[in-house]
LODODO-487349 format. One line per 8 residues: for each residue x, y, z of C-alpha. Coordinates in pm, whole numbers. Layout:
REM LODODO-487349
X Y Z | ...
REM end
This chain:
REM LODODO-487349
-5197 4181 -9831 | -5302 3891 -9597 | -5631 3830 -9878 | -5402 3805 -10138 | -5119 3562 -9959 | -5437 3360 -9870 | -5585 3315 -10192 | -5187 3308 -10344
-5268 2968 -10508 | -5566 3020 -10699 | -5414 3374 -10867 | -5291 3320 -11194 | -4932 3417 -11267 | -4873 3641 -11530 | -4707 3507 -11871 | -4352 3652 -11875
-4127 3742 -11569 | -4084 4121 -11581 | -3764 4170 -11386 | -3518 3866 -11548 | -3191 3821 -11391 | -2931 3543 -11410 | -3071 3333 -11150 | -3319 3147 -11352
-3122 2810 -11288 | -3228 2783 -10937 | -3376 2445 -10831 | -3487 2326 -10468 | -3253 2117 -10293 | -2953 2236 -10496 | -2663 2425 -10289 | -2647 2757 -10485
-2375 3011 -10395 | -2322 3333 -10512 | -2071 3621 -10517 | -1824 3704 -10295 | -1938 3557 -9964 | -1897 3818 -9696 | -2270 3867 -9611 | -2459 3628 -9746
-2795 3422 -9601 | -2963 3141 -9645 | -3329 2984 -9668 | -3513 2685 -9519 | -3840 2548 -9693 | -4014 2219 -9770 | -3971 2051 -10054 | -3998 1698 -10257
-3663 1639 -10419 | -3822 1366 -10658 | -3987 1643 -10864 | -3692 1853 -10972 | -3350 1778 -11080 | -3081 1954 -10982 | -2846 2224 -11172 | -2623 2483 -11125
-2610 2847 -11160 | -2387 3080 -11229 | -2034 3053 -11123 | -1863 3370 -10953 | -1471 3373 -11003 | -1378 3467 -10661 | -1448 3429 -10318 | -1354 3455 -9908
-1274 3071 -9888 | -1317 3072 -9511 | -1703 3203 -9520 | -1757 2895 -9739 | -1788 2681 -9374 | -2106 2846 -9346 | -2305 2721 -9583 | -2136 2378 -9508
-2213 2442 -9213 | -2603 2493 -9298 | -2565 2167 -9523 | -2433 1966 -9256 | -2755 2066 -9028 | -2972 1985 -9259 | -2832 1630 -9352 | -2819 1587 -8958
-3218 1668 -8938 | -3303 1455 -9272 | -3101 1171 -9098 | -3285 1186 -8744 | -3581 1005 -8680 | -3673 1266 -8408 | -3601 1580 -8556 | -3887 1692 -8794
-3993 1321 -8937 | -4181 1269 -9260 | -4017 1628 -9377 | -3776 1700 -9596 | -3590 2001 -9625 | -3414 2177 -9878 | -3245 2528 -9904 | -3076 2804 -10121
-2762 3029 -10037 | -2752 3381 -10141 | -2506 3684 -10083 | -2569 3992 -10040 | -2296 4161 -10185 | -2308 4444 -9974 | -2560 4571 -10144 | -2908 4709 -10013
-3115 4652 -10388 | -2929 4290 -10404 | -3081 4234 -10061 | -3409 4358 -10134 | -3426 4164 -10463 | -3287 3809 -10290 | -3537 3831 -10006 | -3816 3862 -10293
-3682 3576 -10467 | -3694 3379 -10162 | -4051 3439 -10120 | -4174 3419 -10458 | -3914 3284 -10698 | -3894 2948 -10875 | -3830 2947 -11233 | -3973 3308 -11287
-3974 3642 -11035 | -4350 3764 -10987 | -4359 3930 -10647 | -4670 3810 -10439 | -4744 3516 -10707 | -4613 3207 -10626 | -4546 3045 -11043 | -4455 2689 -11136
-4326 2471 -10825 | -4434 2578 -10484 | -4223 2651 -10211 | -4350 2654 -9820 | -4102 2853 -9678 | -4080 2811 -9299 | -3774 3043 -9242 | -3479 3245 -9349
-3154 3292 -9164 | -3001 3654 -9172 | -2678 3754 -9229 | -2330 3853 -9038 | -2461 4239 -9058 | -2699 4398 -8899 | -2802 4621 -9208 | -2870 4357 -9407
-3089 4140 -9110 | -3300 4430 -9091 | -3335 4534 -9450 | -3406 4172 -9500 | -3686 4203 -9174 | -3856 4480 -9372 | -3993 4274 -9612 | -4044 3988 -9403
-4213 4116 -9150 | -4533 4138 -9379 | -4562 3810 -9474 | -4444 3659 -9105 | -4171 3421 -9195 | -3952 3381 -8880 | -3587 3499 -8957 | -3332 3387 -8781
-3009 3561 -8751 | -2641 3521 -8646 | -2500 3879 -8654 | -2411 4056 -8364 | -2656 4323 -8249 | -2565 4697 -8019 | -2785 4662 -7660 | -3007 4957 -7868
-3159 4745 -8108 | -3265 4518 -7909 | -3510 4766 -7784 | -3557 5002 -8115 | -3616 4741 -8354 | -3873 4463 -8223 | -3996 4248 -8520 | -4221 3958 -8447
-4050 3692 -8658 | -3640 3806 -8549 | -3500 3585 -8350 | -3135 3629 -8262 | -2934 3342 -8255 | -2621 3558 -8047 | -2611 3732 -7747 | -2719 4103 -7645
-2352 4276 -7727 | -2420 4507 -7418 | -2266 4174 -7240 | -1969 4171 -7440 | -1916 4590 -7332 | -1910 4464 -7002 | -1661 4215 -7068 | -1449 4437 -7208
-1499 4699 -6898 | -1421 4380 -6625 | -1115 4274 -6876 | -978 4643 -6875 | -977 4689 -6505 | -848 4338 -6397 | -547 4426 -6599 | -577 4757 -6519
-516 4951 -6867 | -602 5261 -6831 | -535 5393 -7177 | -704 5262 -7510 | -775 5348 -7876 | -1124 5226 -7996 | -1154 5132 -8364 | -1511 5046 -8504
-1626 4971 -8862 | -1759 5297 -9030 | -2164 5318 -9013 | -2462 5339 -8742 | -2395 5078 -8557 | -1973 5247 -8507 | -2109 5540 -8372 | -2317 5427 -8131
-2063 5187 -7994 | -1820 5484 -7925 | -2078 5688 -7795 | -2170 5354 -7564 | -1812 5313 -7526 | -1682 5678 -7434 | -1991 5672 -7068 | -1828 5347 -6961
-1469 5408 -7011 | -1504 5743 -6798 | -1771 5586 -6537 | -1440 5347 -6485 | -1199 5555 -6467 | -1047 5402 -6832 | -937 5690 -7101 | -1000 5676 -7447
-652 5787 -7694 | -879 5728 -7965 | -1140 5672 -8186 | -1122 5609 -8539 | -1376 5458 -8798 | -1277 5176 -8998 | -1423 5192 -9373 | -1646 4873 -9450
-1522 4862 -9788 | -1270 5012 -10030 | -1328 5209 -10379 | -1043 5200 -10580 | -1141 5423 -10814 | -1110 5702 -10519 | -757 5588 -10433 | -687 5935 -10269
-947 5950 -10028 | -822 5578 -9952 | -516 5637 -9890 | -574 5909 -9679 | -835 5656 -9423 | -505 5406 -9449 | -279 5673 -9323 | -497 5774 -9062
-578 5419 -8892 | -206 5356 -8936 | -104 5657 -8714 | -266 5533 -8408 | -78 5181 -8408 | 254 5318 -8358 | 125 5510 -8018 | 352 5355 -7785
129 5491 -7468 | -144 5287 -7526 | -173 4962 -7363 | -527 4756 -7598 | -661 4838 -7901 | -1049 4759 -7911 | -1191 4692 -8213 | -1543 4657 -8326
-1560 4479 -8635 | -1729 4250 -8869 | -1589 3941 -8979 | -1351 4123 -9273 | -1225 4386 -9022 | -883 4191 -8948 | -844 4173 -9322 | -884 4558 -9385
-660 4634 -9042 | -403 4371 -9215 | -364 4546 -9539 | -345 4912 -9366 | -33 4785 -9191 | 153 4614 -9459 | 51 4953 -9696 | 162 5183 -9428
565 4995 -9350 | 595 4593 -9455 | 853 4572 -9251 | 690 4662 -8928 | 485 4379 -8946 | 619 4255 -8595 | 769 4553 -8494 | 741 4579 -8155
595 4912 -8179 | 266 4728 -8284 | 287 4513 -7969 | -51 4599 -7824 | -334 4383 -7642 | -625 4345 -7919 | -933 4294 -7781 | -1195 4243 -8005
-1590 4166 -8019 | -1731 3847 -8128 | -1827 3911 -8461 | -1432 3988 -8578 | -1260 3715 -8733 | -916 3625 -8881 | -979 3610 -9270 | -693 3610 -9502
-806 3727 -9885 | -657 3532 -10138 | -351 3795 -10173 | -258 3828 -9791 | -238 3418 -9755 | 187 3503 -9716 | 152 3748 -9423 | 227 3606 -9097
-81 3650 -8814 | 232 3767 -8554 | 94 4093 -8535 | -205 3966 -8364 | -24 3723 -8149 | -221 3718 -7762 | -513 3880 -7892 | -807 3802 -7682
-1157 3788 -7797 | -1528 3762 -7696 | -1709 3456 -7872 | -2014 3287 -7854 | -1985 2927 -7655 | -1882 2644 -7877 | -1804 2269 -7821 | -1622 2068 -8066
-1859 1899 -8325 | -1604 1535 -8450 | -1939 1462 -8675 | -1901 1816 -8807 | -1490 1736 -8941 | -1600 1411 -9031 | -1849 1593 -9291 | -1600 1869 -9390
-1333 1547 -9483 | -1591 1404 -9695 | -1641 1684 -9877 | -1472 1746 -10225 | -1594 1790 -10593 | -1778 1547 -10728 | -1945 1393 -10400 | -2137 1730 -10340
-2416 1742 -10582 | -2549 2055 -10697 | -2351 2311 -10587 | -2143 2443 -10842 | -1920 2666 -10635 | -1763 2420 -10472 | -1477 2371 -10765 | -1419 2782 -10771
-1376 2756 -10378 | -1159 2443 -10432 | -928 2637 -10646 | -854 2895 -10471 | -834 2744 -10123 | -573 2469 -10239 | -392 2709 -10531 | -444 2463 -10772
-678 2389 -11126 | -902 2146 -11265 | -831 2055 -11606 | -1031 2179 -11863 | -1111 2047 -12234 | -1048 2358 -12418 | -733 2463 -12233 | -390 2254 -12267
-351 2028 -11928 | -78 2105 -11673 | 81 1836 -11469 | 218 2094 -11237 | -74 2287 -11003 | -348 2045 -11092 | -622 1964 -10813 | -712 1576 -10778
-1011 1622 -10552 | -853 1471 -10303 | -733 1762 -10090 | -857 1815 -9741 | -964 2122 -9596 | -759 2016 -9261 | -443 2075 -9423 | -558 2483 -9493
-488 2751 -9216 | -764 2899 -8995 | -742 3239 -9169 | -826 3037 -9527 | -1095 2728 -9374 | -1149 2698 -9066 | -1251 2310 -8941 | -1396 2451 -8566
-1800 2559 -8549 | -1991 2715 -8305 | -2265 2486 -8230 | -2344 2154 -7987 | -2530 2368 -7726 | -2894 2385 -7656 | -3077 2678 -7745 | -3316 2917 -7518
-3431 3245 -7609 | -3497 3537 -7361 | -3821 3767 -7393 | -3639 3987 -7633 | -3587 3688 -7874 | -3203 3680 -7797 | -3058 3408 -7731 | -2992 3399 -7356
-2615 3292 -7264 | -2294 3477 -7214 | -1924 3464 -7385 | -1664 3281 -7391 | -1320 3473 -7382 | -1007 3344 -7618 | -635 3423 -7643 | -538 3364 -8014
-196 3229 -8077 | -20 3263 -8389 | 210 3005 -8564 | 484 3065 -8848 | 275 2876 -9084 | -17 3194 -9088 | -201 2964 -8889 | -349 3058 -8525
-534 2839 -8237 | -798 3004 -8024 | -741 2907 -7671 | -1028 2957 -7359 | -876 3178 -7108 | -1278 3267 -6913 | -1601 3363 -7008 | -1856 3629 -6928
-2157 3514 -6747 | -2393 3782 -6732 | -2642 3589 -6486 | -2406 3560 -6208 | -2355 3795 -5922 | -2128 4119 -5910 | -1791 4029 -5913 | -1837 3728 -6020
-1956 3817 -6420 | -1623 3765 -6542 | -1355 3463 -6484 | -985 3465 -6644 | -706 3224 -6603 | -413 3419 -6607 | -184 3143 -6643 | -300 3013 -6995
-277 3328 -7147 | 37 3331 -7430 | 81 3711 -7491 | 284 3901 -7774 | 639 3842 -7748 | 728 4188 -7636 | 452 4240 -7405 | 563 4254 -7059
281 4188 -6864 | 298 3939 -6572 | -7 3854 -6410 | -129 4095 -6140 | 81 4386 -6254 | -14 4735 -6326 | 64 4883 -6686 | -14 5230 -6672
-69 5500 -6913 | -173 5846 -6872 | -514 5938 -6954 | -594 6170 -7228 | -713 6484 -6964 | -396 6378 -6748 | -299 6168 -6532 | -154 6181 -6145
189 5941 -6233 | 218 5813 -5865 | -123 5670 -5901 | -264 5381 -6129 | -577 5513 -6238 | -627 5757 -6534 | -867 6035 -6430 | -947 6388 -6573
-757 6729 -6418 | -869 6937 -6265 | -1146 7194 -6386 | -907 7485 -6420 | -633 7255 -6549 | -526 7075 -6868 | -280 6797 -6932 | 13 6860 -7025
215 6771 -7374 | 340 6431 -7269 | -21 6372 -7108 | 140 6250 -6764 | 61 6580 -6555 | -169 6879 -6529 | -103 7256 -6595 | -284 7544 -6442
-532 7703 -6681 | -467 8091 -6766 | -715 8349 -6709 | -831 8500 -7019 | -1050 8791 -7065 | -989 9119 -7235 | -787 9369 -7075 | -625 9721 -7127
-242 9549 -7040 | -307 9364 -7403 | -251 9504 -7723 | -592 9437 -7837 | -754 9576 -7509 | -562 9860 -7521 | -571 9970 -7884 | -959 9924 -7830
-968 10140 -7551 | -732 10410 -7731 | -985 10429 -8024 | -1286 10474 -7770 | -1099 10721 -7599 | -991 10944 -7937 | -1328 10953 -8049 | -1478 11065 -7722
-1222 11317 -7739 | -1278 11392 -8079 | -1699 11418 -8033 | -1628 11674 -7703 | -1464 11920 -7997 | -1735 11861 -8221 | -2015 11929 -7906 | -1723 12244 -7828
-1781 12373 -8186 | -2153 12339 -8167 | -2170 12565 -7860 | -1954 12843 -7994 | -2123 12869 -8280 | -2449 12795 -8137 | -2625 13127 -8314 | -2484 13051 -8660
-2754 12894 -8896 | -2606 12592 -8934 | -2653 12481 -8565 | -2963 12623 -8527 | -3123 12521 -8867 | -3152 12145 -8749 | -3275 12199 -8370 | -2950 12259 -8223
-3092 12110 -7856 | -3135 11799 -8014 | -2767 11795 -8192 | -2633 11885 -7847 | -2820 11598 -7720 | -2685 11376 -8000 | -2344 11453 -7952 | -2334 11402 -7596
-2501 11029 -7616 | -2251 10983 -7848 | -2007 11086 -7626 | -2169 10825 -7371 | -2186 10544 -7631 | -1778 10578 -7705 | -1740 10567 -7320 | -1959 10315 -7246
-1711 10034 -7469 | -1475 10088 -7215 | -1707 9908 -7011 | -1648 9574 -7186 | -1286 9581 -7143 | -1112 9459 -6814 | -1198 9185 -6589 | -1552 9121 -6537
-1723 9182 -6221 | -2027 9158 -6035 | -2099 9514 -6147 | -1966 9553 -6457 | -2168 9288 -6590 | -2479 9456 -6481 | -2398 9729 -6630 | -2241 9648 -6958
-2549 9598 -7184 | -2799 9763 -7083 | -2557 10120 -7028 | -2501 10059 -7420 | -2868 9993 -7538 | -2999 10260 -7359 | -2751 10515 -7466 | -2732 10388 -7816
-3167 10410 -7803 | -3128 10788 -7688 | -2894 10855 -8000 | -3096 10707 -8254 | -3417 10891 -8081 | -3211 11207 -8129 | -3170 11114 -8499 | -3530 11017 -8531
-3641 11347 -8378 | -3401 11519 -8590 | -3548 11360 -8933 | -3934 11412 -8834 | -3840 11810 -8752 | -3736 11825 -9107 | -3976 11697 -9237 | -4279 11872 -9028
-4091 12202 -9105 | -4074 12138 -9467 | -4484 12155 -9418 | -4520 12354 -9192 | -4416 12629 -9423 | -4669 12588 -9659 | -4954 12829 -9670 | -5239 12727 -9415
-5091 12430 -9297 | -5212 12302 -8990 | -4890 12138 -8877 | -4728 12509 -8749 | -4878 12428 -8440 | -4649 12097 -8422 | -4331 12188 -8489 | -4126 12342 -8174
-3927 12202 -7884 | -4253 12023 -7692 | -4239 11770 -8012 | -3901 11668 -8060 | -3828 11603 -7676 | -4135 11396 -7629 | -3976 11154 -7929 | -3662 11145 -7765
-3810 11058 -7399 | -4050 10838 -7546 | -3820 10630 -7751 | -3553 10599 -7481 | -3795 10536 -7225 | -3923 10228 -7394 | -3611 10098 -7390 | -3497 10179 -7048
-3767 9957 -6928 | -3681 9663 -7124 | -3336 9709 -6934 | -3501 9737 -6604 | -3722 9425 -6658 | -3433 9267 -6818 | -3215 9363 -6472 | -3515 9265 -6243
-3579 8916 -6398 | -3266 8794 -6516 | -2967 9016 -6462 | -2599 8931 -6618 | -2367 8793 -6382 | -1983 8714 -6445 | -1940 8366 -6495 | -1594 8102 -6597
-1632 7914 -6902 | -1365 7586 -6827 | -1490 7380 -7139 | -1432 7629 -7487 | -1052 7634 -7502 | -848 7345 -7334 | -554 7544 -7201 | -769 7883 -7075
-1065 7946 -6835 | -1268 8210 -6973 | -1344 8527 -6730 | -1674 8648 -6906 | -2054 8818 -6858 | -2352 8553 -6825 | -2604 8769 -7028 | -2898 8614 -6813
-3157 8634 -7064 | -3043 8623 -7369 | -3381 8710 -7529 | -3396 9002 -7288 | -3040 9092 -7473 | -3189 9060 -7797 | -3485 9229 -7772 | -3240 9522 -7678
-3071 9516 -7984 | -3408 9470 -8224 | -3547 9768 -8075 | -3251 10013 -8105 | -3283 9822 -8495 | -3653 9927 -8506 | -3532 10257 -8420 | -3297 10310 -8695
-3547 10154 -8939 | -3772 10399 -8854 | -3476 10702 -8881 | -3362 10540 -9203 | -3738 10541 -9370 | -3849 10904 -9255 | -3513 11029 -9433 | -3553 10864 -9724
-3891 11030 -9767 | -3769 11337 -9697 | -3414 11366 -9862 | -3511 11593 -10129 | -3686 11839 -9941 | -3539 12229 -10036 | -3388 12327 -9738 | -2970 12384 -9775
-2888 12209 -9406 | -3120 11950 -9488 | -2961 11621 -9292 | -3182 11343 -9393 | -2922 11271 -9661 | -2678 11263 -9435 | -2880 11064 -9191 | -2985 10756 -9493
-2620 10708 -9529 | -2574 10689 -9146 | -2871 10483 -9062 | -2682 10252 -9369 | -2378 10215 -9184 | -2555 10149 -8857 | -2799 9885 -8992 | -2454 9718 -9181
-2287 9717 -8854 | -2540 9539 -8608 | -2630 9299 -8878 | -2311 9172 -8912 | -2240 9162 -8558 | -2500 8886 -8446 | -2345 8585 -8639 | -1976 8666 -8600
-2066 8743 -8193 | -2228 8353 -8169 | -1899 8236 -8399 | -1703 8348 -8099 | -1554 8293 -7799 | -1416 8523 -7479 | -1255 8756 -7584 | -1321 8800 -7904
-1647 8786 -7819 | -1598 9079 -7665 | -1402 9255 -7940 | -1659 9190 -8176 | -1922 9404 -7957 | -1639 9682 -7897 | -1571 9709 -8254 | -1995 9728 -8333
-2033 9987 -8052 | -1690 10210 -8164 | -1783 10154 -8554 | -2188 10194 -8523 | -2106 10524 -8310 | -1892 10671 -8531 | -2064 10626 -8851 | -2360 10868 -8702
-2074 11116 -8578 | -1888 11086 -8911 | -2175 11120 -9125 | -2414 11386 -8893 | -2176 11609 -8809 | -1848 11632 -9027 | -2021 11802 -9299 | -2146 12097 -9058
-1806 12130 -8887 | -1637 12131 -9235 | -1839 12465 -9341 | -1794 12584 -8921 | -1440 12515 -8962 | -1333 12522 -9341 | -1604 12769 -9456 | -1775 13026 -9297
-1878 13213 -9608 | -2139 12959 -9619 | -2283 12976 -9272 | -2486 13307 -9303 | -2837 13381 -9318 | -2766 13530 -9695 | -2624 13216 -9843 | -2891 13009 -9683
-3155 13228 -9866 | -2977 13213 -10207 | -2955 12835 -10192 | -3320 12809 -10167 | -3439 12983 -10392
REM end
């Protein structure tokens, strides 16, 4: 890229501009505005003015009148250098004035014209005229600085920009070319920090425009409120612009930013805004009751960052600024400029050359017309040119810039000076005056960063606050009332509803004096009861064929870790202890292993008896008691010593969760490990795979008391059940936490009983005729 910028004026541009758009009017030197100006930016180059005439472009038919100062502000600079026979002699410079329009492709497409645009767009060509462009100055947003610093990074034209920038990006986002013609904001957090405590307001609400950089200011915001001791009521996002066409979804952001104004608790609203945020905050309030305009439940301290401004759109120019009366602000330094007002007087249409939005702008800022040829000529409402931008309000032109102060830059590129702080006060006309009450010096020593005169400050009508005196809120975790700082309760307490005292939290855990505890514990009980009839049955007809066809040992075996696993619930329910919690988990995964082993046993003795019985098979030798009680030790073993390593390394311990729910502390079981406490529960899965698969293969085998049938569906069930129970036990909390495991233990356990042994105690109980040796040989064959 830097070969081709080199050699730039010996490549030849192609015929016919491939992107056209309706800026093909542009000429050096003219003054060329465009679109709504709420973001625009400008550019600085060299040029001759001899060689091209001037002409307008396209007119847009409405704009912010106030943001028109800036680019007569830029204008005025520039006529200052040209006249100066110091400043840059034997150069002559001339500019253009874009807008972004809020727009990232706009932004991208501008800063290309910049570059490479004259009468056509070719990007890295430079056609026709050339331009040496020495620098560009960003806009009021940081999005559309940096989008712009993308681009111009490559080619290493020095941007200059005016927007306020979060401490972060400072350090993020180092370009070569940025400088920053404002302050680190990280200065203006402390302001607002030493401002907060000198009054001592202890409760705010934070607004901030919607986006990146609104985030990170209440995360930034929310450490150094609670480092001092300051509590937040609030925060609430602030859209950057409207869409009409989804009037629902913006009438429900008006209807939540206009909640938090009447809040009668808190003492400042902080806002972080851009320079249309006092518009937008405007408009919520006269949408959400016109005739609380100045109602003194709105009679709050604003404090707002330096980028905020008072900006009155063309249809709010009748509502009063009273709401806003005593607001007190961070700004950059400024001295007053008289060469600066004498330039704004002597400008009007028809003295300006070349920039055909002045006449729009003139229009709307003085409600008035120019006559024009093809429309019939009013007397009444007709502009003679002779208006004067003096006789506007602030909110519509302001005559005040910020400028007369010699600039230094710090290592960073910022520029390297503190803020002033203003009170604003309002006047029936919709006008306002910005008065210096102190200013934040970030140089100076502790204690001495921030200076306020008390005495100058003209607050809200309503507002009661003498100098030196303590307006107190409480905080939003509570507040001690005969104190006057906000601070958090107490771990195991919560504020109350009123927020102005603290409330024991209640002990919550599951126990058997609750209806849930003990319903839980009646079901484990009635089963257990219910299994020691089954395991009764089994042994008093232990020499029917039913019992013994299927290894009667191992159903005994089965039935009594069932037993254990219906018990072993109970554990879970109850205040937690030292020993409970140690024994909890791994009580149920071992028991729960030895059932399944029993099943698994049970299934494989099916089907090595099914081959057994064939003629010479080898596998006689196999099938007896050795075989199926080395399954079931094995399995179980295996994962009795997961429990032991799991107990060794990293036992469960009971623990108090204070944070989950704000009114209870939560009695509960630490698992430790939880990958020990998961590996539990995938092997007693692997288990049940492995029952689940060895029935399956060997559900159609001809024996009448075959089980594996029996055993798919139970295996089913069981799967079903400890599937579902991992995500709904991490979508809970204490306990029903706890409930959830209960109800997976108590469901899982008797799905195997249900499905295992119902059946056989249905022909034990129901029907005998069926459990004889005769029956079982007619079935087979």
């Amino acid at each position: 890229m830097a070969s081709d910028l080199d050699n730039a004026n010996t490549l030849r541009c192609p015929r016919n501009d491939p992107f056209p758009v309706p800026h093909e009017k542009y000429q050096p030197g003219d003054l060329l505005i465009g679109g709504i100006i709420s973001q625009m930016y400008y550019v600085l180059y060299e040029v001759d003015f001899t060689e091209h005439p001037s002409q307008n472009m396209f007119e847009f038919p409405y704009v912010v009148t106030k943001f028109y100062q800036h680019n007569l502000a830029l204008a005025f600079a520039v006529k200052e250098i040209h006249e100066s026979l110091k400043i840059l002699p034997n150069v002559t410079l001339g500019f253009h004035i874009y807008d972004s329009y809020f727009d990232e492709r706009i932004t991208y497409r501008t800063t290309l014209d910049l570059l490479f645009k004259s009468h056509r767009f070719v990007p890295n060509y430079k056609c026709d005229m050339q331009k040496n462009l020495i620098s560009i100055i960003g806009g009021l947003s940081v999005d559309i600085s940096f989008r712009m610093a993308e681009i111009l990074d490559h080619y290493n034209i020095p941007q200059l920009t005016y927007g306020s920038f979060p401490p972060e990006e400072s350090d993020e986002r180092q370009v070569p070319s940025f400088y920053r013609m404002v302050q680190n904001e990280s200065h203006q957090y402390i302001g607002i920090i030493k401002l907060l405590q000198h009054f001592k307001w202890a409760w705010v609400g934070l607004f901030a425009v919607a986006g990146e950089m609104g985030e990170r200011f209440f995360q930034i915001a929310d450490v150094l409120l609670s480092l001092n001791g300051i509590c937040s009521a609030f925060t609430q996002l602030i859209p950057r612009e409207a869409h009409w066409d989804e009037l629902g979804e913006v009438w429900g952001k008006f209807s939540s930013i206009f909640e938090h104004f009447t809040d009668d608790k808190v003492n400042a609203f902080i806002i972080r805004g851009e320079a249309l945020t006092i518009a937008w905050l405007r408009t919520v309030i006269f949408l959400g009751d016109p005739s609380k305009m100045g109602n003194t439940a709105f009679s709050k301290v604003w404090i707002m960052t330096s980028q905020v401004d008072f900006v009155s759109a063309s249809v709010q120019r009748t509502w009063d600024f009273e709401l806003f009366q005593g607001a007190i602000s961070f700004a950059i330094h400024s001295k007053d400029l008289p060469e600066f007002n004498e330039f704004l007087q002597n400008t009007r249409p028809g003295v300006i050359q070349g920039d055909g939005f002045l006449k729009d702008l003139w229009e709307q800022a003085f409600d008035c017309s120019f006559s024009n040829p093809s429309m019939p000529e009013m007397l009444d409402g007709m502009c003679t040119g002779d208006e004067k931008f003096q006789s506007l309000p602030r909110p519509v032109f302001e005559m005040d810039v910020t400028a007369g102060e010699t600039v230094s830059f710090n290592d960073k590129r910022e520029m390297a000076s503190g803020f002033d702080i203003v009170n604003t006060i309002t006047f029936p006309n919709n006008s306002y005056l910005r008065v210096k009450i102190g200013q934040v010096n970030p140089d100076a020593i502790e204690g001495e960063k921030i200076t306020i005169h008390e005495d100058t400050i003209d607050w809200y009508r309503s507002f009661k606050q003498v100098p030196g005196s303590e307006l107190i809120s409480p905080g939003t975790d509570g507040e001690d009332p005969d104190t006057d700082v906000c601070f958090k309760c107490q771990e195991d307490e919560y504020p109350n509803k009123n927020k102005n005292g603290c409330l024991s939290k209640t002990m919550s855990f599951l126990s058997y004096e609750e209806p849930l505890g003990f319903s839980l514990a009646s079901v484990a009980v009635s089963f257990s009861l219910i299994t020691v009839f089954v395991l009764s049955a089994f042994i008093k007809f232990r020499d029917t064929p039913i019992v013994k066809a299927n290894n009667r040992n191992l159903s005994y075996t089965l039935l009594i870790s069932l037993l254990l696993c219906f018990l072993s619930s109970l554990l879970f329910i109850g205040r937690p202890g030292k020993v409970t919690c140690l024994l909890r988990q791994p009580t149920f995964g071992t028991i729960f292993s030895l059932a399944v082993s029993c099943v698994l046993a049970k299934t494989i003795m099916v089907s090595l008896a099914f081959i057994a019985t064939k003629p010479g098979s080898s596998m006689t030798k196999w099938v007896g008691k050795g075989l199926s009680h080395s399954i079931v030790l094995s399995c179980s073993l295996i994962q009795a010593n997961i429990c032991i390593l799991w107990l060794t390394t990293s036992p469960p311990f009971p623990a108090l969760d204070m944070d989950s729910v704000a009114e209870e502390t939560i009695v509960q079981c630490n698992e430790g490990s939880v990958v020990m406490f998961y590996c539990v529960l995938g092997y007693m899965g692997l288990l049940a795979i492995a029952s689940f698969i060895v029935a399956f293969v060997a559900r159609k085998l001809p024996d009448s008391f075959n089980e594996a049938k029996f055993i798919i569906f139970s295996m089913l069930l069981f799967c079903s059940v400890w599937l579902s129970f991992v995500p709904t036990y991490l979508s809970t909390k204490g306990k029903y936490m706890v409930m959830v495991e209960i109800f997976s233990i108590l469901a899982s356990s008797a799905g195997l009983l249900g499905c295992i042994f119902v059946p056989k105690c249905y022909i034990i109980m129901l029907r005998p005729e069926l459990n004889n040796r005769e029956q079982l040989i007619r079935r087979r064959n």
